[in-house]
N, CA and C of each residue as an Amber inpcrd file, in Angstrom:
protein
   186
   0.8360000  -1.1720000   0.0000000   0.0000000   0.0000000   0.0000000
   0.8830000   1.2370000   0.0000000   0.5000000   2.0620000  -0.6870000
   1.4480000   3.3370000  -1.1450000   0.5640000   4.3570000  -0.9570000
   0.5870000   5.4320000  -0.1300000   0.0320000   6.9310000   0.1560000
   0.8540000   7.7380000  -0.1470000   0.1620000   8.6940000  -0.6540000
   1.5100000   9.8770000  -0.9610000   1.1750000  10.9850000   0.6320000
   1.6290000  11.0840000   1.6230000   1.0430000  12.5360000   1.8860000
   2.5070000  13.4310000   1.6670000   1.3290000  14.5950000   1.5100000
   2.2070000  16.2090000   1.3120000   3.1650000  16.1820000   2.6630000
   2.3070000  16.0340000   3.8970000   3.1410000  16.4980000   5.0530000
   2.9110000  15.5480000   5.8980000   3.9680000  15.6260000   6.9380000
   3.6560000  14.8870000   8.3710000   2.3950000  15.2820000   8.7880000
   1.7760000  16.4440000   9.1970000   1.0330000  16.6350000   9.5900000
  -0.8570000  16.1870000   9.0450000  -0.5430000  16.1770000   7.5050000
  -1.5640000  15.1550000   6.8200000  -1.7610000  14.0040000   7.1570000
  -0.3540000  13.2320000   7.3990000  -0.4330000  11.6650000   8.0740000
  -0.4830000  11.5480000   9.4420000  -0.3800000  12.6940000   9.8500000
  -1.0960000  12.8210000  11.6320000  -2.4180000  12.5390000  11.8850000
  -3.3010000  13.4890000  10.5830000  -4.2860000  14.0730000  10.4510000
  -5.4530000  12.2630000  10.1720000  -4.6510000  11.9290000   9.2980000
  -5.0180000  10.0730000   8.7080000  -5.1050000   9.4740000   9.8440000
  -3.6980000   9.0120000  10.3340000  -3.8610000   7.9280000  11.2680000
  -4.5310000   8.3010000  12.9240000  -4.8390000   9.3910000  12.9810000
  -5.8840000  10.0860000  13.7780000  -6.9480000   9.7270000  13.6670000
  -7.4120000   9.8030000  12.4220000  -8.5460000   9.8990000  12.2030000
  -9.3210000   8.1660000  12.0200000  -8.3520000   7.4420000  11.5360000
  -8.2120000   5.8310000  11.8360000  -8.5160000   5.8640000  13.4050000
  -7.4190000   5.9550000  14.0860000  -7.4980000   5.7130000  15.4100000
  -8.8150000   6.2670000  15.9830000  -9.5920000   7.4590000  15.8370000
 -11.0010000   7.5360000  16.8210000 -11.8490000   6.3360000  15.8760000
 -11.4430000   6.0800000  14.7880000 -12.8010000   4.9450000  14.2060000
 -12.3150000   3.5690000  14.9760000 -11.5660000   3.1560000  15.3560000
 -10.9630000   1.7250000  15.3560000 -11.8460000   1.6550000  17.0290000
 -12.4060000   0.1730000  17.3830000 -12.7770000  -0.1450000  18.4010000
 -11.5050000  -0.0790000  19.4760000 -12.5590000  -0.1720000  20.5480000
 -11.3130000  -0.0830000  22.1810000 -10.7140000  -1.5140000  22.0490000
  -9.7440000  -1.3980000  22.4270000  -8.7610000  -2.7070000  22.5510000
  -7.5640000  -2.2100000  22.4750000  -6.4010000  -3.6020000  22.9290000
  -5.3520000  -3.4590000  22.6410000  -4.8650000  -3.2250000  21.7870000
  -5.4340000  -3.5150000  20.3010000  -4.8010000  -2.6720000  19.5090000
  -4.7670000  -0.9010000  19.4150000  -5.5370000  -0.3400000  19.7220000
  -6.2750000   0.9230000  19.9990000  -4.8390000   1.5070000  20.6970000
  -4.7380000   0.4100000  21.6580000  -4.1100000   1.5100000  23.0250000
  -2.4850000   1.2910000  22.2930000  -2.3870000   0.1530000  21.7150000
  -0.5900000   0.1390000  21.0450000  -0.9490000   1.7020000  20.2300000
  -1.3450000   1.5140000  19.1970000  -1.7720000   2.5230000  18.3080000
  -1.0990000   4.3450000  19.4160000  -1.9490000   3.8380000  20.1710000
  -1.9500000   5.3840000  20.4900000  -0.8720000   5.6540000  21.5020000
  -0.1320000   4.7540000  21.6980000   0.9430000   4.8190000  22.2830000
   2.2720000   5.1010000  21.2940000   1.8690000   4.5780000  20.0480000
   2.7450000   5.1670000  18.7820000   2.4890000   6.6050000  18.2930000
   0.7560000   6.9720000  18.4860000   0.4490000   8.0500000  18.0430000
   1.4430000   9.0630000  19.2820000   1.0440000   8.9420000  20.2760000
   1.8570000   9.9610000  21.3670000   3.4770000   9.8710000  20.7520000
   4.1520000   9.1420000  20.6180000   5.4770000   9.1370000  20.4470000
   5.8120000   9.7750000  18.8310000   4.9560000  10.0650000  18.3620000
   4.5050000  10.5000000  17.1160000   4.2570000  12.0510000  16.9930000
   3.6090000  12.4460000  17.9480000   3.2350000  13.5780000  18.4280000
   5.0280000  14.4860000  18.8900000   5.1070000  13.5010000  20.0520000
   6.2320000  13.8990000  20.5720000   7.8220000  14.2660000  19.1370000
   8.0330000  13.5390000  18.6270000   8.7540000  13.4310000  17.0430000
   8.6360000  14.7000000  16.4600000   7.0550000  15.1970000  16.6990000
   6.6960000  15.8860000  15.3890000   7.4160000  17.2300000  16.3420000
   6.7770000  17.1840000  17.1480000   7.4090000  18.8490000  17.9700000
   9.0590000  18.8090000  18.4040000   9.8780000  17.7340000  18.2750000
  10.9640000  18.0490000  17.9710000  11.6020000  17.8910000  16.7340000
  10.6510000  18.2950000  15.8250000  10.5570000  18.3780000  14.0080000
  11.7350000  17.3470000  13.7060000  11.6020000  16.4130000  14.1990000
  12.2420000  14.5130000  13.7440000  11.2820000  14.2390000  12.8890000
  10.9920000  14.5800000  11.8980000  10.0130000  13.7790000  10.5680000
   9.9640000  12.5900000  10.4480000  11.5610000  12.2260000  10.3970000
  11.7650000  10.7940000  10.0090000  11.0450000  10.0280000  11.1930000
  11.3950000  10.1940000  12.6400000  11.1750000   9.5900000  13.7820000
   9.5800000   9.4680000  13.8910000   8.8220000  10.3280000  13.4570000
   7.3440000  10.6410000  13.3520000   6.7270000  10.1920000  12.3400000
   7.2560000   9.8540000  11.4660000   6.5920000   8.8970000  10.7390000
   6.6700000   7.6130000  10.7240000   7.8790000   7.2260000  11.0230000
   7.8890000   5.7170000  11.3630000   6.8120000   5.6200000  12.7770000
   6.9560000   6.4200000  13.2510000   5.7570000   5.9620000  14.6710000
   4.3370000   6.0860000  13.9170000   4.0410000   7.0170000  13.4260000
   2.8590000   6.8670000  12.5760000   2.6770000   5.4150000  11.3750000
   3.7650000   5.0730000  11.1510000   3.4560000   3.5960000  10.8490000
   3.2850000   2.9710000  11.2950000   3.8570000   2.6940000  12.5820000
   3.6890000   1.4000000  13.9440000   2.1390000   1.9430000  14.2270000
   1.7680000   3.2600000  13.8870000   0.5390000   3.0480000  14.9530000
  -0.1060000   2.5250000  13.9670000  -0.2140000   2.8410000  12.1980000
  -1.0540000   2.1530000  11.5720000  -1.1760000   0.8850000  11.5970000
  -0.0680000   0.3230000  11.6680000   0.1180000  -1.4040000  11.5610000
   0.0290000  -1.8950000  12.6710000  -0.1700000  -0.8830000  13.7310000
  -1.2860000  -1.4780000  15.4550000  -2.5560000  -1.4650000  15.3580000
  -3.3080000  -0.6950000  13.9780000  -4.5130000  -0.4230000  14.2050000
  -4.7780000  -1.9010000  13.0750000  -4.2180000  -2.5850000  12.4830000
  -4.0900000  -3.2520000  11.4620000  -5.0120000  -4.7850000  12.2240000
């Protein structure tokens, strides 16, 4: 699967928006334990570091 986004903040905006649809569970809570570390990445403008966490969280929500 191939996405283009423009910005980190578009693929914030995605796997956000995944994560409030996805049921409660453990996957949920991995997810958003990638999303926070994701968060954290983005405000010390680590792109690279923030997107790979935004992948782990997708492939937690998986």
């Amino acid at each position: 699967m191939t996405t283009s986004f423009t910005t980190t903040a578009d693929k914030m905006k995605s796997v956000k928006a995944a994560w409030d649809k996805a049921p409660a569970g453990p996957k949920k809570e991995k997810a958003l334990t990638h999303y926070q570390a994701a968060e954290k990445a983005q405000t010390a403008k680590n792109d690279a570091e923030c997107l790979k966490e935004l992948d782990a969280a997708t492939h937690a929500l998986a």
